[in-house]
N, C-alpha and C positions, 0 to 999 in steps of 0.2 A: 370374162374376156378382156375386159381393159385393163385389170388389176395385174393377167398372164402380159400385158404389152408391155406394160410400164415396170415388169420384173426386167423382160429380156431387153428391155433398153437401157436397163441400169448396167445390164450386167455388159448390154454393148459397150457401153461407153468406160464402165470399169477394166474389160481387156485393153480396152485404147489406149487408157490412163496408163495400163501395166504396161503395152507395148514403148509407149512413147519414153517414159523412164528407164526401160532396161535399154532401149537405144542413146539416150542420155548419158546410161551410165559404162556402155558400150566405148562412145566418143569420148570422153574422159579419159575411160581407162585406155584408149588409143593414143592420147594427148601426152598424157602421163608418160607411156612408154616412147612415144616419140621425140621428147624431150630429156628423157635421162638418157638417150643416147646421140642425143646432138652435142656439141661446143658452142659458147660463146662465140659468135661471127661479131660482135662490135659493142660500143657501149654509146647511145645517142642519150645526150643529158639537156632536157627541155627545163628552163626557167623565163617563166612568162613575166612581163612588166620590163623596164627601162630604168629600175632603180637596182642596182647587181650591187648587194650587199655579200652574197656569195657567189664565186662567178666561176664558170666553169674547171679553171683550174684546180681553186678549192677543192670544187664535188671530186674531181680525178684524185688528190690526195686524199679526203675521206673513205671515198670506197676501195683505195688500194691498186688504181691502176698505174700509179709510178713504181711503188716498190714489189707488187707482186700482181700483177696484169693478172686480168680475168679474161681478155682475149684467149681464145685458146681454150679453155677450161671446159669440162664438161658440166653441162647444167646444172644436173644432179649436185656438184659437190658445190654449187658456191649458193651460199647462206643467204636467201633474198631479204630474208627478215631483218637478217643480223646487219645488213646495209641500212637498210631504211630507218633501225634503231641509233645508228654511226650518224647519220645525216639529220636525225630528229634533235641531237644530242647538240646541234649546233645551235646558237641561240637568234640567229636569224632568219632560220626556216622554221616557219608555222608548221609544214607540212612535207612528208616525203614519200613515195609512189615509186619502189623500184619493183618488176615486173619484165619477163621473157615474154618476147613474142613468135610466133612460129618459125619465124625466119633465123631465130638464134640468137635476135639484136638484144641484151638487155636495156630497159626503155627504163631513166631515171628522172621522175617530174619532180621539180621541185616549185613550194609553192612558201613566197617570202614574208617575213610578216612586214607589214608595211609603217614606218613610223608617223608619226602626226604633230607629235610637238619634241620638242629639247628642250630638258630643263640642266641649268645650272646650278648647282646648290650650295648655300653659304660656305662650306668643306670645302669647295673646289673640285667638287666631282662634277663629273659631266657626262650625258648618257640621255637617250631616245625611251619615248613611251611610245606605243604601238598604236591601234585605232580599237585594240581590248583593252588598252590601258596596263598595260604590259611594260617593265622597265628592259633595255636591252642596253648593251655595252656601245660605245661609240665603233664604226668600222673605221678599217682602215683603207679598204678600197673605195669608198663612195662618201661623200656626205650629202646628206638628205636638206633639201629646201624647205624646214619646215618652220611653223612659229617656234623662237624660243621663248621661256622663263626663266630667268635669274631673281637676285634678291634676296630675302631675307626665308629662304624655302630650308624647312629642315631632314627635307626626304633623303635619304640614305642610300646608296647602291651597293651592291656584295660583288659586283662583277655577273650577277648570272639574271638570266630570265624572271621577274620577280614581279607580283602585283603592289602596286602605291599602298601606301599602309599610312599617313600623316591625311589630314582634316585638308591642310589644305593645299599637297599637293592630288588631292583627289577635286577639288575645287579648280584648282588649272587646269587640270585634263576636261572635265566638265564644259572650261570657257573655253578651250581650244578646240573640243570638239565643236561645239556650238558655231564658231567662228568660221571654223573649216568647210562646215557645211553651209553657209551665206557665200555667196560668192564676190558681194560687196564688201563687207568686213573681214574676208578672207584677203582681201586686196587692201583694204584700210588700215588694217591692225598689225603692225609692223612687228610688237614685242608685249610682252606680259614681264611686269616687276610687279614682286612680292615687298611691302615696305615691314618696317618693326614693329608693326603690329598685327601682321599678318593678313594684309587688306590687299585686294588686288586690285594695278593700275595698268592701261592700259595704255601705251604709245602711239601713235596713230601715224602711217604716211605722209595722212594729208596736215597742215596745221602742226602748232610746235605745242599743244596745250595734253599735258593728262588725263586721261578720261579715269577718275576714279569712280571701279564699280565695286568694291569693298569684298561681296561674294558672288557664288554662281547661282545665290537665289534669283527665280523671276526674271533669267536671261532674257526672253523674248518680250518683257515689257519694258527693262532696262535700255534697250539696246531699238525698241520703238520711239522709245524716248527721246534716246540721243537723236534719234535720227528728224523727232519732230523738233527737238533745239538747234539741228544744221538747218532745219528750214526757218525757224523763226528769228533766231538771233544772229546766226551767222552771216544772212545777209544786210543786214542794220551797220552790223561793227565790223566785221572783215572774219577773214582766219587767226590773226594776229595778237588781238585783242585780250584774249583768255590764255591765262597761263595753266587750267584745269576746269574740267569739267565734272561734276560729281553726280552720279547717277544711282547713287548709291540705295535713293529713296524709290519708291512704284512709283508714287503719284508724283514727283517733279525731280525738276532738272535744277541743279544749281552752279551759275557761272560762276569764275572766280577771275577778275580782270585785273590785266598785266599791269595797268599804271599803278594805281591804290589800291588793289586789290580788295576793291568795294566789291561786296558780293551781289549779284542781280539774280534772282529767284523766277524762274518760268515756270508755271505750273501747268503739264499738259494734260490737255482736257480732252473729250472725245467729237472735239469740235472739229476736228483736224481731219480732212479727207483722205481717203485710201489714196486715191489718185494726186493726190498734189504730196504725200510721203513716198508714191513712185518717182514721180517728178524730181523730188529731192534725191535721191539714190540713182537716176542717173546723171543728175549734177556732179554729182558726189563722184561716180564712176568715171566720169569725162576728166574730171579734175585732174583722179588719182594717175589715169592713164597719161595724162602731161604733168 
């Protein structure tokens, strides 16, 4: 008796499953017909974000609505694919979403990739890395507020969409990511130079001294560092004082001072409080912001 239940509830629930699919596939094919015989009624082109590297007029000459308007057209004949491969094709959209909606409107999203640092390269090229680390071509409608790098950098650009391929402009990208995401250091750190030995320095806002951090090993203990030498020495001698600072070690900091450039060696320890390295960082914050 329970074995006869639990047949006739499979097989309930199996016509359901079939009813609900073939009405599925009912709607669809209603969809389908409905739309090979509508027209294009407009073309709405959605790009999210405040940074227009490609800006509406662009997308209008990419997809063809100056020279051959897709207003007008019937659904069927215009190539949704062949748009969205037109639009990928450009090297500052990440991503491209063209799609009819019932109304006729074809809906074009465009999604940018976003840059994070500019480097300059010994060559004289010049050119945006993305937040994948991505090389992209300089625009000409926008320029992006971001850190640069110059210097003695041997990364190469072709003109097109391209990942870093040299040691150490994969190590800028590293420190500019890192930097980006501190919202103190992002405010502090003004420029990245590569010197001729391929060591990277950093510029800072506040103070006229170099922070030499050499590579992007150990960022977050580098960059604790510095931050326990703004609290220890910096208020002793001034901003003034140090013509560089060298971070370049884990375990200490070494000043390098502007009269005689006698070196003074702090070695920070784990003596140093969370709260009094908060403390510090928003000196630091207050500073920058005057």
């Amino acid at each position: 008796m329970f074995k006869n239940k639990r047949l006739w509830r499979n097989i309930l629930f199996g016509f359901i499953w079939a009813v609900c699919l073939s009405g599925l596939v009912v709607l669809m094919s209603f969809i389908e017909v409905k739309k090979s015989t509508m027209t294009c009624k407009g073309v709405q082109v959605i790009i999210p974000g405040n940074q227009y590297f490609i800006d509406k007029e662009e997308v209008d000459n990419i997809i063809g609505l100056n020279s051959n308007s897709l207003v007008g057209r019937r659904l069927e004949n215009i190539n949704i694919h062949q748009l969205e491969k037109k639009l990928r094709a450009n090297p500052f959209v990440e991503a491209a979403s063209v799609y009819a909606d019932m109304d006729g409107v074809i809906m074009v999203e465009i999604s940018q990739r976003q840059p994070m640092l500019r480097i300059m390269n010994r060559f004289e090229q010049d050119f945006y890395v993305d937040q994948h680390g991505f090389k992209l071509p300089m625009s000409g409608n926008f320029t992006a507020r971001v850190l640069v790098a110059n210097g003695y950098i041997d990364e190469l650009f072709a003109n097109r969409v391209d990942s870093l391929r040299t040691p150490v402009a994969k190590s800028i990208f590293k420190t500019a990511d890192y930097i980006r995401k501190d919202s103190l250091w992002s405010a502090q750190i003004a420029q990245i130079y590569v010197d001729d030995k391929h060591e990277i320095e950093l510029i800072p806002r506040v103070g006229n001294q170099r922070i030499l951090l050499g590579n992007a090993d150990s960022l977050d203990t580098k960059f604790k560092n510095l931050l326990a030498f703004y609290k220890q020495a910096v208020p002793q001698v001034g901003w003034v004082a140090y013509k560089a600072i060298n971070i370049k070690y884990t375990n200490q900091v070494i000043g390098i001072k502007n009269d005689n450039l006698k070196r003074d060696t702090t070695k920070i320890t784990n003596t140093i409080k969370t709260d009094s390295l908060t403390s510090t960082r928003d000196t630091l914050a207050n500073k920058i912001k005057h």
